[in-house]
N, C-alpha and C positions, 0 to 999 in steps of 0.2 A: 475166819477164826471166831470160835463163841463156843457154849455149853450147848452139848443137844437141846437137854432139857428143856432152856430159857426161849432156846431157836425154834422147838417145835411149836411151843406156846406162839410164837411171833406167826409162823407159817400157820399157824391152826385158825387164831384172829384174823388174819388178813382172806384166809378162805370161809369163812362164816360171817364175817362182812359184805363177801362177794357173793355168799348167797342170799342175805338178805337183803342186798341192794337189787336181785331180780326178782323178788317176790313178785309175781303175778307173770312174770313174761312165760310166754309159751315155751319155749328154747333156751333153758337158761344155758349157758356157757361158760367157763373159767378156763383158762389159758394159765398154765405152769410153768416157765421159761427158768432155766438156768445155765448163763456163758461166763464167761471166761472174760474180763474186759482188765487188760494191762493187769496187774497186783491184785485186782480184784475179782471174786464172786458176788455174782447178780440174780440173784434170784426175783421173778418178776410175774406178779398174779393182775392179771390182767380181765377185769370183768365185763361182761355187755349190757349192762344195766343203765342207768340214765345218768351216770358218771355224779363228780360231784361237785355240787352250786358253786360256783365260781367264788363266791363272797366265801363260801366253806374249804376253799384250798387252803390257805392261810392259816388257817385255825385246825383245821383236822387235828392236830396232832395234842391239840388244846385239852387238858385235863376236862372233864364234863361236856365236853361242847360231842353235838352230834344231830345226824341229820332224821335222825327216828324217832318215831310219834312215843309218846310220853308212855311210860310202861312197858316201850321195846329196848331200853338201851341205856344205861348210866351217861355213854359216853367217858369212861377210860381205859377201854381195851385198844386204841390206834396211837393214846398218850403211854401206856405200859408199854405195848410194844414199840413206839418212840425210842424211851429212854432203856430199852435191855438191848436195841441194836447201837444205841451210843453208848453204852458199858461195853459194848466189843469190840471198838472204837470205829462201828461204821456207821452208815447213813439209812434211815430210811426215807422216802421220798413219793412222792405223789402227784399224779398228775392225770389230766383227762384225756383219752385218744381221740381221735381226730374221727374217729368211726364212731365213735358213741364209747362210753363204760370210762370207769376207773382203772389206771396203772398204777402200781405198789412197788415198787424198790427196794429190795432189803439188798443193799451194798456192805460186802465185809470185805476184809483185809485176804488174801489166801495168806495160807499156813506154808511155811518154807521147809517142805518137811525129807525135799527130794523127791526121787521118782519110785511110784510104787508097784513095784515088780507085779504083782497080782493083776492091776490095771494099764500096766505096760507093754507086758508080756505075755498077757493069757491068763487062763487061771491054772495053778500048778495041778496036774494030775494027780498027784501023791500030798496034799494036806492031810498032816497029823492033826488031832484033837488035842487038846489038850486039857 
């Protein structure tokens, strides 16, 4: 549950992050995951870059703080999108894979909205416009 809007912002940041943490690698890569965990949606951007400094897991989410050279980065695009996935009362989260790169977590609540016929059941041959 969240605003597109605020959410595309979030998904846009956490993929422009991912690709300037492979600046210079020959193969960059980003990985797009989105499952289904208990009441939750997980969407999960996972990059192969040289993950991040361990002393900076802590803080990432830190207003100004970042790990780019001086004139690449303010450093509050990982603290805005922070605080717009905790306005939708989920989590964002971070962490480094065990293969190399950073893992991104945007955990929100799923939306109780029932079952949606279109994605249920097909998509209906006869959709009106409206």
């Amino acid at each position: 549950m969240g605003g597109h809007i605020r959410l595309q912002q979030v998904i846009v940041n956490l993929l422009t992050n991912a690709l300037d943490a492979m600046k210079g690698c020959p193969d960059p890569t980003i990985e797009v995951t989105l499952e289904r965990m208990g009441g939750n949606a997980v969407v999960r951007v996972r990059d192969f870059g040289p993950g991040v400094p361990e002393e900076g897991l802590e803080k990432v989410f830190d207003p100004f703080f970042t790990t780019k050279q001086p004139g690449e980065g303010m450093g509050l695009g990982l603290s805005i999108s922070y605080n717009i996935v905790k306005d939708f009362d989920g989590h964002l989260r971070v962490k480094n894979h065990a293969e190399g790169g950073a893992v991104f977590d945007v955990v929100l609540n799923m939306a109780d909205a029932g079952p949606t016929p279109a994605l249920d059941q097909g998509w209906p041959n006869d959709v009106a416009a409206e």
